[in-house]
N, C-alpha and C positions, 0 to 999 in steps of 0.2 A: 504494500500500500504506500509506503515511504519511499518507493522507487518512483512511481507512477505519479508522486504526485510532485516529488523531483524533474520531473520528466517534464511533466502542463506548465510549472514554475519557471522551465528553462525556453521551453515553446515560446511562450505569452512574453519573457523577456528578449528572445529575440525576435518577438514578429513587432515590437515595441522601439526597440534598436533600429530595426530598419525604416519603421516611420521618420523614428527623429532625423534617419541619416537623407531622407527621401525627402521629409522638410528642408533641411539643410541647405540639401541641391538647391530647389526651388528659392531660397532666399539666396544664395550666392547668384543666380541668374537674375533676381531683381536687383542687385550689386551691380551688375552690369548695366541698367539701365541708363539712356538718356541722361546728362549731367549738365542743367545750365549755370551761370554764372547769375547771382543775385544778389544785388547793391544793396546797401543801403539797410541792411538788417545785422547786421554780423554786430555780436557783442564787444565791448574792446576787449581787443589781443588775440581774438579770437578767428579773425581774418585768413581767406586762403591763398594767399597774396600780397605782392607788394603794392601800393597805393599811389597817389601823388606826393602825401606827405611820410610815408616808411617805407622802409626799403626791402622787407620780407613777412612770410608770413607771421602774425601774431602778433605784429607789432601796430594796431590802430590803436590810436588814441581816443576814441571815446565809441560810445555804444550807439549805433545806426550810424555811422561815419559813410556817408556820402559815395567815396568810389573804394568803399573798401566792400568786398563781394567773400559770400562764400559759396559753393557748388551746393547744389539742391537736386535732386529729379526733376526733368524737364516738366513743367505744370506747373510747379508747385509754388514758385517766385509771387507769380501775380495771387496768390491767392491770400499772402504776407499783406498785411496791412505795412503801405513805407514800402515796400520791395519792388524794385525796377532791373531791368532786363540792361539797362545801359547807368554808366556810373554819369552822375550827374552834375 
């Protein structure tokens, strides 16, 4: 009886294993999606990028900094209150 139910307990964990690994997949392919560039929201320092006033990424000096951008999935920019597709 301790074998068998050894057995369902090893089953059920890996039909479980392959879900999460089968999730996985699918979120590293939406990792791949589309990536646009959006102004005007990036926290300070938290920038993906150099600006017109710093010279790499992290280093913006205040919060929704004008042409400081960070990469988002394509859509998603305009739906940001403040977020623009061009730095401004």
């Amino acid at each position: 009886m301790k074998r068998s139910t050894n057995m369902i307990t090893s089953a059920v964990l890996a039909l479980t294993a392959g879900g999460l690994v089968a999730a996985g997949t699918a979120l590293a392919a939406d990792e791949k999606a589309e990536m646009e560039k959006c102004y005007g929201v990036a926290k300070s320092g938290k920038n993906d990028c150099q600006t017109a006033s710093s010279s790499c990424a992290g280093t913006s000096k205040q919060d929704r900094q004008k042409d400081a951008f960070i990469a988002l999935p394509k859509g998603t920019c305009s739906k940001i209150a403040g977020g623009s597709l061009t730095a401004s």
